[in-house]
Legacy VTK file of the C-alpha trace (Angstrom):
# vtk DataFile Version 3.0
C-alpha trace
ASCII
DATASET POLYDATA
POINTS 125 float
64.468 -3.979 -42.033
62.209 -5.587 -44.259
59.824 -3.548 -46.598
56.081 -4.180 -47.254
53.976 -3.115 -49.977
50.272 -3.488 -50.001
48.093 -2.950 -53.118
44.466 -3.749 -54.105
42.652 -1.560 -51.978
39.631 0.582 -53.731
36.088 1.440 -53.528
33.640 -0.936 -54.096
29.417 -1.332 -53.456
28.624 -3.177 -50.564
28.149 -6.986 -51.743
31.648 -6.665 -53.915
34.832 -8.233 -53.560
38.220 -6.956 -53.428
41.780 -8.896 -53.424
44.556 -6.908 -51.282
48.132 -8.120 -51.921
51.631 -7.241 -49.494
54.821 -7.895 -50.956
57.588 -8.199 -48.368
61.473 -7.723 -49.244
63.970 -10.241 -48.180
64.422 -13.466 -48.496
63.108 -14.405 -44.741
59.417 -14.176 -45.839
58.404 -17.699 -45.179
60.102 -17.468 -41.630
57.560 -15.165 -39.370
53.809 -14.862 -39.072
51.607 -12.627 -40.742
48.740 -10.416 -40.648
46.160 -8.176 -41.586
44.987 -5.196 -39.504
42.794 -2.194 -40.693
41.614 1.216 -39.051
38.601 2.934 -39.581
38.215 6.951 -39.489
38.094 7.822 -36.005
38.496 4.109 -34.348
41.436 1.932 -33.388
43.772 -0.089 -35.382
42.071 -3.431 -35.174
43.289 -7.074 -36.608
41.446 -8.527 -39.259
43.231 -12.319 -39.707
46.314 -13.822 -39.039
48.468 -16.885 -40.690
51.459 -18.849 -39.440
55.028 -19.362 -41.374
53.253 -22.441 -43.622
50.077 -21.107 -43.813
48.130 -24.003 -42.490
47.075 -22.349 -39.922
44.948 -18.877 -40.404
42.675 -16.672 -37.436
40.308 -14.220 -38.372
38.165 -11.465 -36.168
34.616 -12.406 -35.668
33.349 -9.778 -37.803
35.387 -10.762 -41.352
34.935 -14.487 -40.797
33.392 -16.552 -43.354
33.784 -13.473 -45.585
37.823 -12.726 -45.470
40.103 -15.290 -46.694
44.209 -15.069 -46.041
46.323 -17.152 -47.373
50.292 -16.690 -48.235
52.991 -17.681 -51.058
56.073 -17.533 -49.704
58.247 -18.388 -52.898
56.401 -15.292 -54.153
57.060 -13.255 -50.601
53.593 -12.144 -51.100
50.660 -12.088 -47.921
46.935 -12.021 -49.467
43.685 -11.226 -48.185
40.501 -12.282 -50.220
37.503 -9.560 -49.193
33.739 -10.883 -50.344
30.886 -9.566 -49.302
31.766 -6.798 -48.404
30.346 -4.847 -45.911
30.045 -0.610 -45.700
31.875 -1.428 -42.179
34.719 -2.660 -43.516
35.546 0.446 -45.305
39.640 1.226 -43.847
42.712 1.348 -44.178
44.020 -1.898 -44.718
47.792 -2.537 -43.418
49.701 -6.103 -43.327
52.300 -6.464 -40.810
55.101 -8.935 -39.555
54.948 -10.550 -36.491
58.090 -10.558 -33.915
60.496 -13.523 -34.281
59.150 -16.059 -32.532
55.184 -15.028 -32.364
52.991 -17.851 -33.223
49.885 -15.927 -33.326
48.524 -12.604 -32.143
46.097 -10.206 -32.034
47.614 -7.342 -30.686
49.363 -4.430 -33.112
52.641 -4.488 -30.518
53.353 -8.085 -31.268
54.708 -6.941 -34.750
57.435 -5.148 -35.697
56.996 -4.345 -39.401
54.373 -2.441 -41.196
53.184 -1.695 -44.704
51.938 2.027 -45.305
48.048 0.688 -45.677
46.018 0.624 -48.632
42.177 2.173 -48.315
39.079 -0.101 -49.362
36.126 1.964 -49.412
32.809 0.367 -49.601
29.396 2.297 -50.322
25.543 0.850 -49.426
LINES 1 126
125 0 1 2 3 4 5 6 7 8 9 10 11 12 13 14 15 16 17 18 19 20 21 22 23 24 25 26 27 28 29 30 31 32 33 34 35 36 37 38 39 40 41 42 43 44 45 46 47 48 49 50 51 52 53 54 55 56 57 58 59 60 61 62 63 64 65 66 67 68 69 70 71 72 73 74 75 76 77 78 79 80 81 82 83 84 85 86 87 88 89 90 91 92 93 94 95 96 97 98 99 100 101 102 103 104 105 106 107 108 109 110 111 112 113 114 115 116 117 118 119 120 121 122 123 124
């Protein structure tokens, strides 16, 4: 079962930036999609953005888009998500997850079957 390890997360004002890094074990990184999802106190876990095996192609939800960057290394086995202007909304717990073998692209938390334990980015106004 492969292991991920998120870091980065942290409080921040509203108008910041914040980089959040997941490490993966193994050496089968580069072979399954990728993503970012994040729960707020109180609300369902909800996807952020998605990337594919190459990272060429990347999907983001409506309300991180054109502020959230992800983007992948896989000879470093590392997933990234770039955070600017940041929003007191986006405050969470941030968790990056594998997708099943064979997913292309999803939205949906049951389409991927390995977690990290979630880092918290806390923004104030």
């Amino acid at each position: 079962q492969v292991q991920l390890v998120e870091s980065g997360g942290g409080w921040v004002q509203a108008g910041g930036s914040l980089r959040l890094s997941c490490v993966a074990s193994g050496r089968t990184f580069s072979s399954y999609t990728m993503a970012w999802f994040r729960q707020a106190p109180e609300k369902e876990r909800a996807f952020v953005a998605g990337i594919n095996r190459s990272g060429v192609t990347t999907h983001y939800a409506d309300s991180v888009k054109d502020r959230f960057t992800i983007s992948r290394d896989n000879a470093k086995n590392t997933l990234y998500l770039q955070m600017n202007s940041l929003k007191p909304e986006d405050t969470a717990v941030y968790y990056c997850a594998r997708a099943r073998a064979g997913v292309l692209f999803s939205l949906y938390g049951n389409e991927y079957d390995s977690w990290g334990q979630g880092t918290q980015v806390t923004v104030s106004s």
